[in-house]
N, C-alpha and C positions, 0 to 999 in steps of 0.2 A: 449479319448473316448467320451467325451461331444459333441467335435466336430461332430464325428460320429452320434451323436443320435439328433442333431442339424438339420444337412443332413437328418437324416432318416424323423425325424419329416415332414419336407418340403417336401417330396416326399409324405408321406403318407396321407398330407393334399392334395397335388396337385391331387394323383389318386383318393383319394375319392369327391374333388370338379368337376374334368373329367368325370367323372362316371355319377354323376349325371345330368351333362347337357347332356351326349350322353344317357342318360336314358331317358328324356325329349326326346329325337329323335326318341329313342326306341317306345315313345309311340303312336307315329305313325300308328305304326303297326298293333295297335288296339289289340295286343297280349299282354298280361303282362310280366314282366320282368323275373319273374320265369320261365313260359312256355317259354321264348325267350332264356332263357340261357339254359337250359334241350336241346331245339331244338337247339342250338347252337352245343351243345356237339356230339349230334345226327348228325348234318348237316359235322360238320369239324374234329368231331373222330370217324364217322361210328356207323353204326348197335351194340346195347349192350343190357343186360340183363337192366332188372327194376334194382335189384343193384346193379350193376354197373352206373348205372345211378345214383340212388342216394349217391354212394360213389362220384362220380364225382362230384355232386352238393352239395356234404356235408349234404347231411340231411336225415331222414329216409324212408324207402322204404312205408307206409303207406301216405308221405306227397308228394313222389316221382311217388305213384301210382294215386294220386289224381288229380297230375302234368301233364301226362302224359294220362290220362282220358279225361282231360279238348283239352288239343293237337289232342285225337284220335277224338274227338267229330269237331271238327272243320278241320279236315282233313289234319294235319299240318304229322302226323306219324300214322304210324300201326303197328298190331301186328301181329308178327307168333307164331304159339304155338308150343312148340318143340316136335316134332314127339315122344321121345323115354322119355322128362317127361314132362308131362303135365301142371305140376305148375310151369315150366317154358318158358317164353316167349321171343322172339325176338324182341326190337323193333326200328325201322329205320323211318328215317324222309322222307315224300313222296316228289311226284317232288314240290308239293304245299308247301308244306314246304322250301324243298332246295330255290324254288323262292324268298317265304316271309323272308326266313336268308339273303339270297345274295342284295336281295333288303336292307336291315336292315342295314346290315354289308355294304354298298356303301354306306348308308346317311351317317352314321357315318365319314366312310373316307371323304366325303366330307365334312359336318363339320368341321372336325378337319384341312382337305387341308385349308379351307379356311381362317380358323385364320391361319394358319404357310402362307399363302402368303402375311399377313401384316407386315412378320419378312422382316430382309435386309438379304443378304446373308451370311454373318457373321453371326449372329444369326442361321438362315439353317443351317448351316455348324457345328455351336457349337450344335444344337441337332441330329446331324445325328451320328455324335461320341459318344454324351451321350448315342443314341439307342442301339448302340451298345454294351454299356456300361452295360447298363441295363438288354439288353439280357442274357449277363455272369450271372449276382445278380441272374436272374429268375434258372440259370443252377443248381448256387451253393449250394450242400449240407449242411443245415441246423446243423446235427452233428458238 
């Protein structure tokens, strides 16, 4: 089990040092990381209630409405208010939005392209299986 936790450690240091230089990319955007991930959820899981939103982003629906305030204000999502309850809203990322994700989400792959084309192919080839690999871990029931 050492082993395992050896492994784990390594990964968990590599996604949080990845993170933060495609954060550095992120900032680009001129958007903050919070509103970019809210707008992420928005852009590539559809239209959803505030909380749901904030279940999604892990944090409260007061920190999530302030989140999503700062987004409407800048034109990035809007809101519909639901016909039949009122203190409930719908909110969806606009085309300005969709644009500034898609654009956000290309830096990034291309960052990350362009370190993976200083590997040799070998190296290619051994992380293309590891993705693979990884995908499974992300499936796997936690129970």
């Amino acid at each position: 089990m050492t082993e395992l936790k050896t492994l784990a450690s390594r990964y968990n240091s590599l996604a949080v040092h990845l993170t933060r230089r495609l954060r550095r990319t992120d900032a680009e955007t001129g958007v903050g990381s919070a509103r970019l991930s809210a707008l992420s959820v928005l852009v590539f899981g559809g239209s959803c209630t505030l909380s749901q939103l904030a279940a999604a982003e892990q944090v409260t629906a007061p920190t999530m409405s302030r989140i999503v305030a700062g987004l409407e204000r800048e034109g990035l999502v809007s809101r519909e208010q639901n016909p039949e309850d009122r203190r409930s809203a719908t909110i969806r990322a606009t085309m300005e939005g969709r644009v500034l994700m898609e654009r956000a989400r290309q830096r990034r792959i291309d960052q990350l392209a362009m370190r993976l084309a200083k590997l040799d192919p070998e190296q290619i080839a051994g992380l293309e299986a590891a993705a693979g690999i990884l995908e499974q871990l992300e499936t796997i029931d936690e129970r």
